[in-house]
C-alpha positions as CSV (number, residue, x, y, z in Angstrom):
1,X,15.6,25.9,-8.7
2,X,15.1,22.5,-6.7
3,X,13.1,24.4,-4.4
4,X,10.4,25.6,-7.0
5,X,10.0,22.2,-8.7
6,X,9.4,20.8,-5.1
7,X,7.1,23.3,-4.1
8,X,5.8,22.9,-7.8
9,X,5.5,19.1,-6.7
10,X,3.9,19.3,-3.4
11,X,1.4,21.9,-4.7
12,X,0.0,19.1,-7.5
13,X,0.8,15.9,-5.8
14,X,-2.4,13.9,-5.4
15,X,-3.0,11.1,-2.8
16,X,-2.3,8.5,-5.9
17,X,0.9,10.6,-5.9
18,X,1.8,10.0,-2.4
19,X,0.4,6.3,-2.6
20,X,2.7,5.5,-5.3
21,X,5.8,2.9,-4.1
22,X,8.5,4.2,-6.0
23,X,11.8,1.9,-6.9
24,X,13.8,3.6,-4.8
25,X,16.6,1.3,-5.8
26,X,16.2,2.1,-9.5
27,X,16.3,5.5,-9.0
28,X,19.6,5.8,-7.3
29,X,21.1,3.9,-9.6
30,X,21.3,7.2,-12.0
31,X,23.7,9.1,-9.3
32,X,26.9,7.6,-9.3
33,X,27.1,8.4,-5.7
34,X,24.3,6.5,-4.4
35,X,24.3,3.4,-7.1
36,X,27.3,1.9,-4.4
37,X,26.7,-1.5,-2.1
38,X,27.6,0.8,1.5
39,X,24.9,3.3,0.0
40,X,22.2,1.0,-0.5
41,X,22.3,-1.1,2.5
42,X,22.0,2.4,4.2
43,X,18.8,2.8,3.0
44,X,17.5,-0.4,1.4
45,X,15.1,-0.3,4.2
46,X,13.2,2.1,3.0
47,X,12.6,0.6,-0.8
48,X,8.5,-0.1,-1.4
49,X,7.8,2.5,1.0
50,X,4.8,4.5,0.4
51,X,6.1,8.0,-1.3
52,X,3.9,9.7,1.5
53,X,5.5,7.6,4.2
54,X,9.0,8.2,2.2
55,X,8.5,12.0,2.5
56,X,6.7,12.0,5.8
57,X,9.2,9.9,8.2
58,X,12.3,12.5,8.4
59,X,9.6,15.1,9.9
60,X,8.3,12.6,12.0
61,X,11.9,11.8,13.3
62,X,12.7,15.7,13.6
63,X,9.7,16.1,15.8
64,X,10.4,13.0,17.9
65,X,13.7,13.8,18.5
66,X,12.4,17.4,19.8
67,X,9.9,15.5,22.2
68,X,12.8,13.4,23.6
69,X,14.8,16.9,24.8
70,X,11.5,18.2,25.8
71,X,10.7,14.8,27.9
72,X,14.6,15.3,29.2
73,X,14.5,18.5,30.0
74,X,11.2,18.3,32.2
75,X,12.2,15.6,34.1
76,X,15.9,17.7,35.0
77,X,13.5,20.2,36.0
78,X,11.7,17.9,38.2
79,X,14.7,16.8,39.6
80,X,15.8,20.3,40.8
Protein backbone atom coordinates (compact mmCIF):
# COMPACT_ATOMS: atom_id res chain seq x y z
CA UNK A 1 0.00 0.00 0.00
CA UNK A 2 2.84 2.59 0.84
CA UNK A 3 4.48 1.49 -2.13
CA UNK A 4 1.58 2.53 -4.62
CA UNK A 5 0.85 5.96 -3.01
CA UNK A 6 4.69 6.57 -3.41
CA UNK A 7 4.99 5.48 -6.84
CA UNK A 8 1.52 7.32 -7.15
CA UNK A 9 3.61 10.34 -5.61
CA UNK A 10 6.63 10.27 -7.65
CA UNK A 11 4.70 9.71 -10.86
CA UNK A 12 2.75 13.37 -10.26
CA UNK A 13 5.28 15.20 -8.27
CA UNK A 14 6.19 18.49 -10.03
CA UNK A 15 9.41 20.49 -9.62
CA UNK A 16 7.14 22.96 -7.27
CA UNK A 17 6.67 19.63 -5.52
CA UNK A 18 10.19 18.85 -5.01
CA UNK A 19 11.02 22.60 -4.36
CA UNK A 20 8.70 22.71 -1.56
CA UNK A 21 10.58 22.97 2.15
CA UNK A 22 8.48 20.93 4.11
CA UNK A 23 8.27 21.28 8.25
CA UNK A 24 9.90 18.37 8.81
CA UNK A 25 9.62 19.10 12.53
CA UNK A 26 5.85 19.42 12.33
CA UNK A 27 5.33 16.50 10.62
CA UNK A 28 7.02 14.14 13.10
CA UNK A 29 5.31 15.50 15.67
CA UNK A 30 2.12 13.13 14.58
CA UNK A 31 4.25 9.76 15.29
CA UNK A 32 4.73 9.33 18.68
CA UNK A 33 7.94 7.79 17.93
CA UNK A 34 9.71 10.48 16.29
CA UNK A 35 7.95 13.66 18.27
CA UNK A 36 10.99 12.73 21.11
CA UNK A 37 14.12 15.36 21.91
CA UNK A 38 16.93 12.09 20.98
CA UNK A 39 14.79 11.81 17.61
CA UNK A 40 14.94 15.22 16.55
CA UNK A 41 18.40 16.21 17.18
CA UNK A 42 19.03 13.12 14.95
CA UNK A 43 17.69 14.70 12.16
CA UNK A 44 17.00 18.41 12.94
CA UNK A 45 19.63 18.90 10.37
CA UNK A 46 17.73 18.17 7.80
CA UNK A 47 14.56 20.61 8.66
CA UNK A 48 14.04 23.45 5.61
CA UNK A 49 15.68 21.09 3.28
CA UNK A 50 14.42 21.15 -0.20
CA UNK A 51 11.86 17.97 -0.54
CA UNK A 52 14.05 17.05 -3.66
CA UNK A 53 17.25 17.41 -1.73
CA UNK A 54 15.22 15.51 1.35
CA UNK A 55 14.49 12.53 -1.06
CA UNK A 56 17.58 12.72 -3.12
CA UNK A 57 20.49 12.65 -0.33
CA UNK A 58 20.05 8.84 0.95
CA UNK A 59 20.68 7.75 -2.82
CA UNK A 60 23.37 10.01 -3.04
CA UNK A 61 25.01 8.55 0.21
CA UNK A 62 24.14 4.87 -1.08
CA UNK A 63 26.12 5.50 -4.16
CA UNK A 64 29.05 7.25 -2.37
CA UNK A 65 29.44 4.69 -0.06
CA UNK A 66 29.70 2.21 -3.18
CA UNK A 67 32.45 4.49 -4.69
CA UNK A 68 34.42 4.37 -1.47
CA UNK A 69 34.63 0.19 -1.69
CA UNK A 70 35.18 0.56 -5.27
CA UNK A 71 38.13 3.31 -4.59
CA UNK A 72 39.28 0.66 -1.73
CA UNK A 73 39.19 -2.20 -3.55
CA UNK A 74 41.25 -0.74 -6.59
CA UNK A 75 43.91 0.48 -4.68
CA UNK A 76 44.23 -3.32 -2.70
CA UNK A 77 44.45 -4.37 -6.23
CA UNK A 78 47.20 -2.07 -6.93
CA UNK A 79 48.92 -3.07 -4.06
CA UNK A 80 49.14 -6.75 -5.02
Amino acid sequence: MLRDSIDVWATTATNGDLDRVPSLREVNQVHPRYATAGAWVEIEALEGLPAGQFLARPCVGHVRVHMGEMETLCAAMRRD
